[in-house]
VMD Tcl script that draws the C-alpha trace (Angstrom):
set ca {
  {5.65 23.04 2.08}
  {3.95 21.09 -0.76}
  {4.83 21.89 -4.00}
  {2.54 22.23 -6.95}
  {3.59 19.65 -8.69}
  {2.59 17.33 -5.39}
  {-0.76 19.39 -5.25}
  {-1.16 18.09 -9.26}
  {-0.63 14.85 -8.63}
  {-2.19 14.48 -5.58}
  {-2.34 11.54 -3.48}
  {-2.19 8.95 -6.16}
  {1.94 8.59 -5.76}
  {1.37 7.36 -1.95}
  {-1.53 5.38 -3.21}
  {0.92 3.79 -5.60}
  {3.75 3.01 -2.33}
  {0.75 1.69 -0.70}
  {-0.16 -0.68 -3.31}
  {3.40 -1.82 -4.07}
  {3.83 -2.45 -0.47}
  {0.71 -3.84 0.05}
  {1.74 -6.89 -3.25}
  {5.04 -7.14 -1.07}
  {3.09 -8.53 1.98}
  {0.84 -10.82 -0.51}
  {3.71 -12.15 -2.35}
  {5.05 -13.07 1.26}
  {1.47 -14.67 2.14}
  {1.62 -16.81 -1.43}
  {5.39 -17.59 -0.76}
  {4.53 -19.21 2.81}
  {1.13 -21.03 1.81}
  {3.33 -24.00 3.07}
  {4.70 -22.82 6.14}
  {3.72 -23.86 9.24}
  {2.26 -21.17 11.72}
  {2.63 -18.87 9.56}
  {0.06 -15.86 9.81}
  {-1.66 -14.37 6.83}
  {-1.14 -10.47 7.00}
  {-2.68 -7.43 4.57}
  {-3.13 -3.69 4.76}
  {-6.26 -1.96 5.50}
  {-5.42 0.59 2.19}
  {-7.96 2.92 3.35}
  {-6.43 3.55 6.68}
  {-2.99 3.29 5.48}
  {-4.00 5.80 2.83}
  {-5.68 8.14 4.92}
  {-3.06 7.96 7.33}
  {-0.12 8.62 5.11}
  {-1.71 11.07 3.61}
  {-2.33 12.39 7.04}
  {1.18 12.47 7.48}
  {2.30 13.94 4.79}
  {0.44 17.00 4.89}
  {1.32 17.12 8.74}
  {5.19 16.70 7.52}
  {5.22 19.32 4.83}
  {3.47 22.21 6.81}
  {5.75 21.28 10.03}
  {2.52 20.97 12.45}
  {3.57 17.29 13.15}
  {5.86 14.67 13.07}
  {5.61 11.52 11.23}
  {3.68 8.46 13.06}
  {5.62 5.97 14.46}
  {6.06 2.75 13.67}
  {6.29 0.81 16.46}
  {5.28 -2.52 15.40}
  {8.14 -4.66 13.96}
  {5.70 -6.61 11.24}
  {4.53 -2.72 10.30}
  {7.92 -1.00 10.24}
  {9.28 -4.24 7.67}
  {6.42 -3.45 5.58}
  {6.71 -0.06 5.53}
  {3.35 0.76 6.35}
  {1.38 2.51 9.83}
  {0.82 -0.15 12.27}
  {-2.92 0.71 12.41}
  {-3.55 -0.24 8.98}
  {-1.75 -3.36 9.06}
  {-3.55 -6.93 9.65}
  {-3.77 -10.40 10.24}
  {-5.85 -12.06 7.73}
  {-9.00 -14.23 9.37}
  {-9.22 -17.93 7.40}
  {-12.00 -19.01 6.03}
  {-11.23 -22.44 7.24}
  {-8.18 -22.85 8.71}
  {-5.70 -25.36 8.74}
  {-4.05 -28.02 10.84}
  {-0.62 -26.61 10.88}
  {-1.81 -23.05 12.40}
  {-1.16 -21.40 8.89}
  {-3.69 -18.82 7.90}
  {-3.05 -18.12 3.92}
  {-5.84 -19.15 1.87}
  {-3.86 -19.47 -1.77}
  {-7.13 -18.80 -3.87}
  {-7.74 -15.38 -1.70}
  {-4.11 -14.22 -1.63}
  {-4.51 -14.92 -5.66}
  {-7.67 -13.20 -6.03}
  {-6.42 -9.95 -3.65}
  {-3.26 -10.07 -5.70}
  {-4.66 -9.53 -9.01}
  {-7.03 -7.09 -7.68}
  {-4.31 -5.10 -5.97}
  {-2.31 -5.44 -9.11}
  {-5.30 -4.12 -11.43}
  {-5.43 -1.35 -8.84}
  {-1.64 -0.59 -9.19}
  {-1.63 -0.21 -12.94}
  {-4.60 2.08 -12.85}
  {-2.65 4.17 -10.56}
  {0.53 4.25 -12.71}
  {-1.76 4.71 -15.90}
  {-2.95 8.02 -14.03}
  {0.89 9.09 -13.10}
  {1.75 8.41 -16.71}
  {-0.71 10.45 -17.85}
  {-1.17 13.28 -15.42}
  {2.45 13.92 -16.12}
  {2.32 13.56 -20.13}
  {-0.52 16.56 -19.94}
  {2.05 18.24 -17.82}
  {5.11 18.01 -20.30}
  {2.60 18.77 -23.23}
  {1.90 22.07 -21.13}
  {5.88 22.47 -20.71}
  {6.87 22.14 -23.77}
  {3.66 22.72 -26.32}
  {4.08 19.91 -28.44}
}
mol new
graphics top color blue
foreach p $ca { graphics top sphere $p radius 0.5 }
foreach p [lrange $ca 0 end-1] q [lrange $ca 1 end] { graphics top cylinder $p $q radius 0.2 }
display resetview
């Protein structure tokens, strides 16, 4: 059963695992811009959100289990194999490698920018709730 303080805080701390996860797997694209064959991946956040948070509520009232992960790429990263994908190049190169450095920069930073607003909630959401604890 969900406890208030996960009904407070809502689904922003899965958002937040998403997000970290999801800079894991663009770290690994930036790391291999060099590597030959090497396939660009990313996470669909929306459906990895709205599946985890799917989950989650299906874990915590005991209606369901947990998806599984059956996809190897997925269950290293953590994330629903549904939400996770191969990354289609712009122009692609001789080698067979699919990273694009300038877009695996540029979704970086975003996905960074998009972390930090997340954790700037948390921190928040959860300074209003100690200042409600303790009244100072």
């Amino acid at each position: 059963m969900r406890t208030s303080l996960d009904n407070y805080l809502g689904v922003h701390p899965l958002a937040l695992q998403l997000e970290a996860k999801r800079n894991e797997l663009l770290a690994a694209n930036l790391a291999n811009v060099d590597t030959p064959n090497y396939k660009a991946r990313d996470i669909d956040f929306k459906a990895a959100l709205a599946s985890a948070s799917g989950a989650a509520k299906a874990a915590t009232t005991g209606n369901a289990s947990l998806p599984l992960r059956g996809a190897a790429d997925a269950a290293a990263a953590g994330v629903d194999p549904s939400s996770l994908r191969y990354r289609v190049p712009m122009a692609p190169a001789l080698d067979g490698n699919t990273v694009d450095e300038q877009l695996e920069q540029s979704a970086f930073a975003e996905n960074y920018v998009r972390h930090e607003a997340t954790m700037s909630f948390l921190n928040s959401a959860l300074r209003d709730l100690m200042l409600a604890i303790t009244g100072s």
